[in-house]
C-alpha distance (Angstrom), angle and dihedral (degrees) to the residues before:
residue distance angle dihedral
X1 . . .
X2 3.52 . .
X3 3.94 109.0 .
X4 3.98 99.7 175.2
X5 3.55 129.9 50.1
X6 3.66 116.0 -147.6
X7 4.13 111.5 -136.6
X8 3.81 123.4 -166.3
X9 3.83 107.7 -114.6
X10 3.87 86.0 166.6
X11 3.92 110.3 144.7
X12 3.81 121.9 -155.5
X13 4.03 144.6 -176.0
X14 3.40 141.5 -160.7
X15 3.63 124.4 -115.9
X16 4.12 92.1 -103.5
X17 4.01 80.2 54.3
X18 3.80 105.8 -99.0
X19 3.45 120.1 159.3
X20 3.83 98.3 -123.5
X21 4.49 95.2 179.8
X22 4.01 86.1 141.5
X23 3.79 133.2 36.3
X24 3.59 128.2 -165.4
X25 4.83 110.7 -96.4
X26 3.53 110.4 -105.0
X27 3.81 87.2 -117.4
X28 3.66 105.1 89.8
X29 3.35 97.4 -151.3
X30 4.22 98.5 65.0
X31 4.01 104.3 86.5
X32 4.20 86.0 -161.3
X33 3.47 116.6 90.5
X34 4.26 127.9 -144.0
X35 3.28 132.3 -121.5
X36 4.33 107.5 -92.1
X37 4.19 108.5 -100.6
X38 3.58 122.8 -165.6
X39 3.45 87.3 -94.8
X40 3.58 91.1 62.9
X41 3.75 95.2 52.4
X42 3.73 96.7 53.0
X43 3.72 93.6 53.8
X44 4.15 92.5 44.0
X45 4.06 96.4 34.6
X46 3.42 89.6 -124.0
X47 4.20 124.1 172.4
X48 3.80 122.0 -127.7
X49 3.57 124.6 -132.7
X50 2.91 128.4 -99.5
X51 4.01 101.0 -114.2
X52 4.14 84.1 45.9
X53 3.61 84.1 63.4
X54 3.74 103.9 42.9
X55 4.06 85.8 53.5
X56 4.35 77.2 93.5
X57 3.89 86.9 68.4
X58 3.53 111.8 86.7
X59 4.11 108.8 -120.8
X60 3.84 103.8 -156.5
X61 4.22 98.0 174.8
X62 4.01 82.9 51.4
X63 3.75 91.1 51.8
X64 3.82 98.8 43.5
X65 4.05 87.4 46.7
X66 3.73 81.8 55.1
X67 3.81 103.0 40.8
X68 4.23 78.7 49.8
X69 3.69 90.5 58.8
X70 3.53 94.3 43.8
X71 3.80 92.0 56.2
X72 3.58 94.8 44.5
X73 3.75 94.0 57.3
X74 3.44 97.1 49.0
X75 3.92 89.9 51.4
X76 3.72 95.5 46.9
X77 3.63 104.5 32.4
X78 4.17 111.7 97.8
X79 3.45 112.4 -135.8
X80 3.23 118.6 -144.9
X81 3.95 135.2 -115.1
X82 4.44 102.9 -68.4
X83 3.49 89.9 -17.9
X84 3.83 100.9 168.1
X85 3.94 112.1 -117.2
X86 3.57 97.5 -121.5
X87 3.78 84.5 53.6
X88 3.72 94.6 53.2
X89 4.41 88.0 44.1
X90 3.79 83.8 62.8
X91 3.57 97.8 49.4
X92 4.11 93.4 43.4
X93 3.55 82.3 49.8
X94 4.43 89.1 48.4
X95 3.57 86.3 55.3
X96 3.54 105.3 48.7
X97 3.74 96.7 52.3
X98 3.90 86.9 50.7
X99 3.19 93.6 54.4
X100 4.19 94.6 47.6
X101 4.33 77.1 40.5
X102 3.85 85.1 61.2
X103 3.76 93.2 43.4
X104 3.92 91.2 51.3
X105 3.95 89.2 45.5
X106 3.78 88.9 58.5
X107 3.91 94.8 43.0
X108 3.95 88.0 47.7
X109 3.74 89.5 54.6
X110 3.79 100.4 45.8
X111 3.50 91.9 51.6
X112 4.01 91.4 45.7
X113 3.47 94.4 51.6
X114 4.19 90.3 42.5
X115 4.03 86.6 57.0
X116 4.20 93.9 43.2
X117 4.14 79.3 55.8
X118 3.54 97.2 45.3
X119 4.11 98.4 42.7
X120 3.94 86.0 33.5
X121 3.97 110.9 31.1
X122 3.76 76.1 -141.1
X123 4.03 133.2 123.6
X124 3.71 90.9 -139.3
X125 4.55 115.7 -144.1
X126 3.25 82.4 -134.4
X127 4.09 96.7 69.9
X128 3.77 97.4 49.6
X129 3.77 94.0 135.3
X130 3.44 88.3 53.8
X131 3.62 106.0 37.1
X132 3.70 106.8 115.4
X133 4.19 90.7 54.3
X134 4.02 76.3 65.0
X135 3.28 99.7 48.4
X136 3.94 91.8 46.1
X137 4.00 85.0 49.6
X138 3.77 88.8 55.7
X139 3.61 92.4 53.2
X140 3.47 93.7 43.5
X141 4.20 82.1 65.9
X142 3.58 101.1 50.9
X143 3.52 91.9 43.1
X144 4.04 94.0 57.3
X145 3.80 86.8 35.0
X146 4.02 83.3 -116.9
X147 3.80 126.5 -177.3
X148 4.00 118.8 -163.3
X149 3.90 112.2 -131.2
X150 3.42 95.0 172.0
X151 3.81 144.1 0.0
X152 3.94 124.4 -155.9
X153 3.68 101.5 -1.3
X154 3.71 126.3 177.6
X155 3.71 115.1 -131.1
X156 4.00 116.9 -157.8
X157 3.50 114.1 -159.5
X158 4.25 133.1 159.8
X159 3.71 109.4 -66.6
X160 4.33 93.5 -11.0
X161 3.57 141.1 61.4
X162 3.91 138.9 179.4
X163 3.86 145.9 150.4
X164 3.49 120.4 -107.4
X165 3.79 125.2 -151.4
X166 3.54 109.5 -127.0
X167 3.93 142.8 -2.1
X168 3.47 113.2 -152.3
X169 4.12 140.4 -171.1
X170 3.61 108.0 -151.1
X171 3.74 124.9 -176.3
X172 4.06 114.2 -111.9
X173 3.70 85.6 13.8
X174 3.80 118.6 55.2
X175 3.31 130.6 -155.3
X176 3.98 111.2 8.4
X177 3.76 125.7 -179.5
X178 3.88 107.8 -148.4
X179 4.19 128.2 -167.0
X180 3.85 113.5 -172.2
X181 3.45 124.5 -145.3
X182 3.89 137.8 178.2
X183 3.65 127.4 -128.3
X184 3.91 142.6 175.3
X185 3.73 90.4 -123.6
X186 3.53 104.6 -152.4
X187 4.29 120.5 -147.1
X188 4.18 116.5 -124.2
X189 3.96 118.1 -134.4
X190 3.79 92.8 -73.9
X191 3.59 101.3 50.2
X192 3.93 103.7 -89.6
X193 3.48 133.6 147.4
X194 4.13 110.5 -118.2
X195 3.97 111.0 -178.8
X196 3.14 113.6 173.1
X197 3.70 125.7 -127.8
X198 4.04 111.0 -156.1
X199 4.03 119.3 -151.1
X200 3.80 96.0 -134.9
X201 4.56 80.0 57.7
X202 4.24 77.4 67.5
X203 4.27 93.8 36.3
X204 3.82 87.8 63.3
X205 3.93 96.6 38.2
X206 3.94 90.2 49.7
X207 3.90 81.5 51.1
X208 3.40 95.8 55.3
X209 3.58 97.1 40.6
X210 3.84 90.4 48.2
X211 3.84 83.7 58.6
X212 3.72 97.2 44.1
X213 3.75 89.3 57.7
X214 3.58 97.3 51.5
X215 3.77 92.9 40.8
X216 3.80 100.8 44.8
X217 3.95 101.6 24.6
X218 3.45 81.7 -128.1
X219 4.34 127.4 131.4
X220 3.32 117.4 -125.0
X221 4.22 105.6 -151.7
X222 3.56 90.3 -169.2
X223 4.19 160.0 24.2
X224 3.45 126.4 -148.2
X225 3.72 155.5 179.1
X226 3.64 137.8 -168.1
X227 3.46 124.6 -167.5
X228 4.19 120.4 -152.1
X229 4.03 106.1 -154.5
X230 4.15 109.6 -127.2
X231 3.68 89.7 -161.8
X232 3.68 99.1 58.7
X233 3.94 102.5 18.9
X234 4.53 101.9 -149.9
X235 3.66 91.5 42.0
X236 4.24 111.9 94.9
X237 3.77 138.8 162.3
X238 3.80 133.6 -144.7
X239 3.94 139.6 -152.3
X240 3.67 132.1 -172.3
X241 3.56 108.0 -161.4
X242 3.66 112.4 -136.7
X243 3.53 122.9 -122.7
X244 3.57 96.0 -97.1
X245 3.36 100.2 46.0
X246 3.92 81.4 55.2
X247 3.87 94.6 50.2
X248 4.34 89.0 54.4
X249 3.63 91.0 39.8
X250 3.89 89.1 56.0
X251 3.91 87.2 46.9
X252 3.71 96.2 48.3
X253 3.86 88.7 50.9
X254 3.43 87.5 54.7
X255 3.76 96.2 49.5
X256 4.05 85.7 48.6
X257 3.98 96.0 53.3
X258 3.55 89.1 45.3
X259 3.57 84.8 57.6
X260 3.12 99.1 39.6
X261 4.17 93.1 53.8
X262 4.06 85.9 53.3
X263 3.48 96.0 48.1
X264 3.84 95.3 49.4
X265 4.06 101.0 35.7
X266 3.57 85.3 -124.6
X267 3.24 128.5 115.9
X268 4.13 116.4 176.6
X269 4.08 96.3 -179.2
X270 3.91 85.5 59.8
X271 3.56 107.8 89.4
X272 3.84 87.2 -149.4
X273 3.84 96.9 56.1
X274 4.11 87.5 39.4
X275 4.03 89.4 50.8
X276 4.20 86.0 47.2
């Protein structure tokens, strides 16, 4: 009994730096377009992100989050009257991903609403729900003195590709590269905050800078992550990884698209699988 179908989130580029997500059906005749397989990629060259190749890396605070929702489902979900088990397995399984849907929905927006600000210097009407992560985000800036450079930029790199959230000058500091990400920050026993800042956040931020270097001929002085907190929206959390946390990082990523390009028979730094 298979309970969970797996769905291709994969997201790819072209060489020039195109997001390429979505390609047109092989039927002519359908206008709507599919979302880009592997399949896809070898016949167009494309380059996978950056997060589609760190998908290798095992992400166990992801998982247990997961495994939570899982359990919590099944222990507050009714079941109804000689509802068969498998039955009741699928709809355990319904609810979880709704509820990680939900999550993503909220992360989606944050970070929508972040990039209106940054490309705008606008709280947009159309974030309401969201508003106060905005807010937070401003003061985040003036409190680090920041100045945006650049919002959502695509990086182009050999064999990868992404768009990183922000690029940042920051007094003291320099250049700084900075991903958000949202987070139900959770208190300890005496009250504090304790977000947690994952190493594969600084694996794809050491990618992109890696790529920003190389594409811009530019130094990036730093990686960084901030953290909005779902569970009291205005309250966020920062982390400048240090240079040697960088330097692994950059090696683990490495490791991973190695990986990755073994696991998939495709490799798009080869000029023989990118000409394929």
């Amino acid at each position: 009994m298979s309970l969970i179908q797996r769905k291709s989130d994969a997201h790819w580029y072209t060489r020039d730096g195109e997001p390429m997500h979505t390609v047109p059906y092989a039927d002519k005749k359908r206008k709507d377009r599919k979302p880009t397989t592997l399949a896809d990629a070898r016949k167009l060259g494309l380059l996978p992100s950056v997060t589609t190749v760190l998908k290798v890396v095992a992400k166990p605070g992801l998982e247990s989050w997961k495994l939570e929702q899982a359990i919590m489902a099944s222990l507050t979900l009714p079941r109804k009257k000689d509802e068969p088990t498998e039955d009741f397995a699928k709809r355990v399984v319904e609810d979880m991903e709704s509820e990680a849907s939900s999550a993503a929905d909220t992360g989606k927006q944050i970070h929508a609403a972040i990039e209106h600000f940054a490309k705008t210097g606008e709280l947009s009407p159309d974030f309401r729900t969201v508003a106060r992560h905005v807010v937070a985000f401003r003061r985040w800036l003036r409190e680090t003195d920041a100045r945006i450079l650049a919002s959502e930029k695509v990086v182009v790199a050999e064999g990868y590709a992404g768009t990183a959230d922000l690029l940042l000058e920051i007094p003291g500091i320099g250049t700084v590269l900075a991903d958000i990400k949202s987070q139900h920050v959770k208190d300890d026993k005496k009250g504090q905050p304790k977000p947690k800042f994952y190493e594969e956040w600084c694996y794809q931020m050491s990618a992109y800078a890696e790529a920003m270097e190389h594409q811009e001929m530019m130094t990036i002085d730093a990686v960084a992550s901030l953290v909005m907190d779902k569970n009291q929206p205005g309250r966020y959390f920062s982390k400048i990884w240090s240079d040697q946390d960088r330097s692994k990082a950059l090696a683990a990523f490495s490791s991973a698209f190695r990986i990755w390009t073994i696991q998939k028979n495709y490799d798009p730094s080869d000029s023989a699988d990118a000409a394929a």
